[in-house]
Structures are given as C-alpha cells and as structure tokens.
C-alpha positions as CSV (number, residue, x, y, z in Angstrom):
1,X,110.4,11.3,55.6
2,X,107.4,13.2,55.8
3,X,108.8,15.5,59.0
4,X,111.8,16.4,56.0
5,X,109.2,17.0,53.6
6,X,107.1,19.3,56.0
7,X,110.3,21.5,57.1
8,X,111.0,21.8,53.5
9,X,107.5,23.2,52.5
10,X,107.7,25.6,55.8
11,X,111.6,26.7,55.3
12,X,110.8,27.3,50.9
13,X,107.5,29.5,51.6
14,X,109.7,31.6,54.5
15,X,111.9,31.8,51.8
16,X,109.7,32.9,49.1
17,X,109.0,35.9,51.1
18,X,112.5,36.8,52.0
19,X,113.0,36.7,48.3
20,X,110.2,39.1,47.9
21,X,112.2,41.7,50.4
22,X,115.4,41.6,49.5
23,X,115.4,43.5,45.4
24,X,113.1,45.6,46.8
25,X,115.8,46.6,49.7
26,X,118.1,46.4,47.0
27,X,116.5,49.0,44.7
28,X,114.6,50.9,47.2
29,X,116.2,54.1,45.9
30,X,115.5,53.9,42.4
31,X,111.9,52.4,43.3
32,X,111.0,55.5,45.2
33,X,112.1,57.9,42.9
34,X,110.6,55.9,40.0
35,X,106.9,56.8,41.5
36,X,107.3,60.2,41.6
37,X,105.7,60.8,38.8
38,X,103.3,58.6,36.4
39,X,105.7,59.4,33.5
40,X,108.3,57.3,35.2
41,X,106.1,54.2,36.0
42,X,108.0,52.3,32.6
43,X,111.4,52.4,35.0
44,X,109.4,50.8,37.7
45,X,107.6,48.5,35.4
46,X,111.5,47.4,34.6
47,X,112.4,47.3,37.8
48,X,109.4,44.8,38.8
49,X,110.4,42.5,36.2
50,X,113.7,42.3,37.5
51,X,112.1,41.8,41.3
52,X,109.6,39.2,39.9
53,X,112.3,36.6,38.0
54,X,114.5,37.1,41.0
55,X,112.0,35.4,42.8
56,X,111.1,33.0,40.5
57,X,114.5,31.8,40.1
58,X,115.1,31.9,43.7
59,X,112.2,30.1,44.2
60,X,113.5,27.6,41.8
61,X,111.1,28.3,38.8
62,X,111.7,28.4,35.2
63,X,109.1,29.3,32.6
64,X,108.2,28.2,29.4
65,X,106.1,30.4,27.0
66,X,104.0,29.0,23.9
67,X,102.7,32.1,22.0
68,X,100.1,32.0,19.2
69,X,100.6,35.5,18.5
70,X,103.6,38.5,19.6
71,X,102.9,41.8,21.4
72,X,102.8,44.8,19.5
73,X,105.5,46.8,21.3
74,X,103.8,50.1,22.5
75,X,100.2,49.1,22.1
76,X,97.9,48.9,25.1
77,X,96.4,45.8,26.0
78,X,93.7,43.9,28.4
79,X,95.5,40.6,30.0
80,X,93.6,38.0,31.6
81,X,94.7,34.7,33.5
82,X,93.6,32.0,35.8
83,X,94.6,32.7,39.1
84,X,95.8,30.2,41.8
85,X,98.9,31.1,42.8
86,X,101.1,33.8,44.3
87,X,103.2,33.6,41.7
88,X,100.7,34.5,39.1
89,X,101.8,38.3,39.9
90,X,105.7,37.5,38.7
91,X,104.8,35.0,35.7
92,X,102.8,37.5,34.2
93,X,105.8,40.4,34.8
94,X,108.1,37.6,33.4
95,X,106.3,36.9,30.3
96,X,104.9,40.5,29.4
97,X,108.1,42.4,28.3
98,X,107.7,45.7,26.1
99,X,104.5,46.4,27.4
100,X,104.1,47.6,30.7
101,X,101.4,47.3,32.4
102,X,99.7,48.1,35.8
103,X,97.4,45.2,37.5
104,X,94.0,45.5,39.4
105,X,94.2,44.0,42.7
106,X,93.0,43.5,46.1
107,X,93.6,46.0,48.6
108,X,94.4,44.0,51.4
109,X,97.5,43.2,50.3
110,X,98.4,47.2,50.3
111,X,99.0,45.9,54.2
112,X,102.1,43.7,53.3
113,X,105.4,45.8,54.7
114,X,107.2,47.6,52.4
115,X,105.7,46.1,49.4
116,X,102.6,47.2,50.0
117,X,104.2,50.8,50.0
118,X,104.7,50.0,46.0
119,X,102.1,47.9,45.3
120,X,99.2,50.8,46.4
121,X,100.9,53.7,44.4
122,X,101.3,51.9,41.1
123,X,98.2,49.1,41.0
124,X,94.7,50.0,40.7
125,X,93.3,48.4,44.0
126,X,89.5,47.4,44.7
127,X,87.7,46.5,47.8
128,X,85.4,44.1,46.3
129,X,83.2,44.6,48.9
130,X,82.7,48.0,48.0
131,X,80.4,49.3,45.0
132,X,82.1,52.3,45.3
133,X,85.6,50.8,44.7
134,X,84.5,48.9,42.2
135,X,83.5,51.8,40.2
136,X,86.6,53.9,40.9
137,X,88.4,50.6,39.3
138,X,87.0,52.0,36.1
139,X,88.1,55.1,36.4
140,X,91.4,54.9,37.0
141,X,91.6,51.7,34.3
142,X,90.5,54.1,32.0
143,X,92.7,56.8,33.0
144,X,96.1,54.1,33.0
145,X,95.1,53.2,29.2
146,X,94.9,57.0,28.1
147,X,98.3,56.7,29.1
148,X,99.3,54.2,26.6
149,X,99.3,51.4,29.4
150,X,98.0,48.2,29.5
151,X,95.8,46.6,32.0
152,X,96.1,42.5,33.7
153,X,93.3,41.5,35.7
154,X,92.5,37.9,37.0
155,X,88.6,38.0,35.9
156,X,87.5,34.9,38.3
157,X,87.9,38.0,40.8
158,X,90.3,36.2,43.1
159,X,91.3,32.7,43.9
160,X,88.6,30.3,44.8
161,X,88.5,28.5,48.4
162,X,88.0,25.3,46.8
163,X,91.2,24.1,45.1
164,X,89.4,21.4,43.3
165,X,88.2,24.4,41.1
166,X,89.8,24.2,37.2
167,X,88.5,27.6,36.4
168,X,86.2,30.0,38.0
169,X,83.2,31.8,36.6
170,X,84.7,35.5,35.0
171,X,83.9,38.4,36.5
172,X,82.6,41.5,33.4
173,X,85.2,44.2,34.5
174,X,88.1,43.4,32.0
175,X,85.7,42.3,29.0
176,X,83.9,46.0,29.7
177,X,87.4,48.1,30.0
178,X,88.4,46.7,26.8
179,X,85.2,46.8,24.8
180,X,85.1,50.6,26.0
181,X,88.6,51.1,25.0
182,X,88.5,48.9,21.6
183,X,91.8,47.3,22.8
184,X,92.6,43.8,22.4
185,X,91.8,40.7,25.1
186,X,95.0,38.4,25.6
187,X,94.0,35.6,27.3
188,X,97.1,33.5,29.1
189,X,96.8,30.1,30.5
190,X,99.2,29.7,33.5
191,X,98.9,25.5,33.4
192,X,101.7,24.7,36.9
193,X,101.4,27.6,38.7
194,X,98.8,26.0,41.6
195,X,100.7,22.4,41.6
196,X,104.2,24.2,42.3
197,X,102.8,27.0,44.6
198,X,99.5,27.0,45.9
199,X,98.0,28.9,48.3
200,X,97.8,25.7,51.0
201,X,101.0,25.9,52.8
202,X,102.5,22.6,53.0
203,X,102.2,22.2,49.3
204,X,104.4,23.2,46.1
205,X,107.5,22.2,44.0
206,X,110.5,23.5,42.0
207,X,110.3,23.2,38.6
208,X,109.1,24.5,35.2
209,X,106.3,26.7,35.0
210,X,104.5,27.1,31.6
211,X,102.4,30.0,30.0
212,X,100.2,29.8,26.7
213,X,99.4,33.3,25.2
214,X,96.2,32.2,23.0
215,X,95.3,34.5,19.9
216,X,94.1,37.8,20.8
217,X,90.6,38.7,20.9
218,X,89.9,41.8,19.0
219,X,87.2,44.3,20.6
220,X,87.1,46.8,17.5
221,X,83.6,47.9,16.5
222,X,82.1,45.7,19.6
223,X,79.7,46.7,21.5
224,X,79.0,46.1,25.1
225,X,75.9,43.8,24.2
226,X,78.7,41.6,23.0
227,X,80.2,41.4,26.6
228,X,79.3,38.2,27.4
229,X,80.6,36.6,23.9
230,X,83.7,37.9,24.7
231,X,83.8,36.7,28.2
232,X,82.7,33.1,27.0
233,X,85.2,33.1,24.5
234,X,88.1,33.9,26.5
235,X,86.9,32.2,29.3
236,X,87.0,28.7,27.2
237,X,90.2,29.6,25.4
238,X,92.3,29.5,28.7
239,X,90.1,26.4,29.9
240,X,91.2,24.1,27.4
241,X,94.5,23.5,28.3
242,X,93.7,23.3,31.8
C-alpha cells in the first residue's frame, strides 16, 4: 500500500509541473505579445489567471473564499499571505480578480524553462542576499503602483525550512510600500495550502483549498513609525485561523 501511495505522490508532482507547461504552450503567442509593453500587462494578468486555475483544477484543487470585505475594482492594493506552498502563486491569482497585480519574488526561480521567461519580465524579483536588490524592490514596487497596480508579497520572506512552523516572523518591505503609498494592507489566510501541497515531496492531497480575506488595514495618514503596528496587526490577523 505504501509503494501505491509513494508512486502516486511522485507521478501527481510530475504532473503538477506538466500542468504548469502546457497553457503556457498553449498561449505562448498571446503571452509574448502581452509583455510588450507595460500597458498590456492587465491581458497578461488575465491570462495568468486562466494558467493558475488550470492548474489548480488539474491538480485537483477547489477553493473556497470567506471575505470580510470586497475589492474595490481599479484600486491598488498591498496583499499579504502565509506562504508554504507552491500553490500559494495560483490561489492568490484565483482569488484576486479585478485587480491585477504583479508579485515580488525570488529570483531563482527566473531559472525555471519557459516560465521563468514570463515570470522575470512581469514580477519584481529580489536576491535576498543582495542589499542592492532589495532596494531596487522598492523602486520598481513603487513604480508598478504609479501605475494603478497592486502589489502581493509573502512578508515571512520565503517558506521556512522547518515545516512545523505556523507562521513566520514578517519581513517590513510590504508594511513600508504601503504606508509610503497610503494604500490599503489585505491580509489573506491560505489555511490547506501546506497539507495538500507542501514543499516535501512525498506529501499532498486533492481536495478543497480555503482562503480568508480579513478586513483591510487602512494606511491613510500613517506614518512609518507606525510600521511595526501594522506589521503586528496583520501578522495576528492571518495567525488566528491558522
């Protein structure tokens, strides 16, 4: 029995990455042509979406969403999420519909084939070993929400080694960006994504997936004294129903 349940864990994560492949192959055309230019990044936002549920549903994912308050369509917005899963990328293109957004990520994985092609033009990607990165991430934040865009960044700066871990310590970048901008914090608890697919390989199940978009946390007339409220604040918001 547990020789079946091993080949099924390696046969679903090959699988998970041909899923990843194959609406990118798909819509290659429209995909390139969509990052010509910054004023067509909305098509490839819609495109993404598209790529991300196929592979949630491939994967054999649904998702449930409890919201405490709607998205203003148009309006620019900082999202923040635990992280501990792969998936955490396509849940949150799932889930956030009318408002696109770009995400801040690690470099490294600009080195996956063909998607890394996409995911370095139209992501604002940090080497977190580099200060100088770091403060480029700025920058170019600041530069994507001039556009109108909003912004998603997993604040525990990446997924912790230690699995046993509910919720790492945030990171200040995202609490910064949107004090400086005056644009709202929407904190989102992912509560399945690391028991159906962790990062440890012979591990995961199909099933339902469920997202809690908590009250917004208004930034308007805060200073960046008031950083680490904030932080605190959304920190425990998405810890409580973890």
């Amino acid at each position: 029995m547990k020789i079946f349940k091993i080949l099924f864990w390696v046969l679903w994560r090959v699988w998970f990455y041909i899923l990843m492949f194959i609406p990118i192959l798909v819509m290659l055309p429209f995909l390139v042509l969509s990052i010509l230019s910054e004023k067509t990044y909305p098509i490839f936002f819609f495109m993404a979406r598209i790529w991300a549920r196929f592979i949630l549903f491939g994967m054999g994912f649904y998702y449930k969403i409890e919201r405490e308050q709607e998205f203003e369509k148009g309006k620019s917005y900082m999202l923040v999420a635990n992280h501990t899963s792969m998936t955490d990328i396509m849940l949150m293109l799932a889930v956030v519909k009318d408002n696109p957004f770009v995400f801040v990520g690690k470099a490294e994985l600009a080195k996956i084939p063909l998607f890394g092609f996409f995911y370095k033009r139209t992501c604002i990607l940090v080497d977190r070993s580099n200060s100088r990165s770091r403060f480029k991430v700025f920058e170019m934040a600041q530069h994507k929400i001039n556009q109108g865009l909003s912004v998603c960044i997993f604040p525990e700066g990446g997924v912790p080694d230690d699995e046993s871990i509910v919720l790492d310590e945030f990171k200040d970048g995202a609490f910064r960006l949107a004090i400086e901008h005056q644009i709202p914090i929407v904190p989102m608890t992912f509560l399945d994504n690391k028991k159906r697919f962790s990062f440890t390989f012979l591990s995961g199940t199909t099933g339902r997936m469920r997202v809690k978009i908590h009250s917004f946390v208004e930034t308007k007339g805060l200073k960046l004294v008031d950083k680490a409220v904030v932080k605190k604040q959304v920190r425990e918001a998405i810890l409580k129903d973890l």
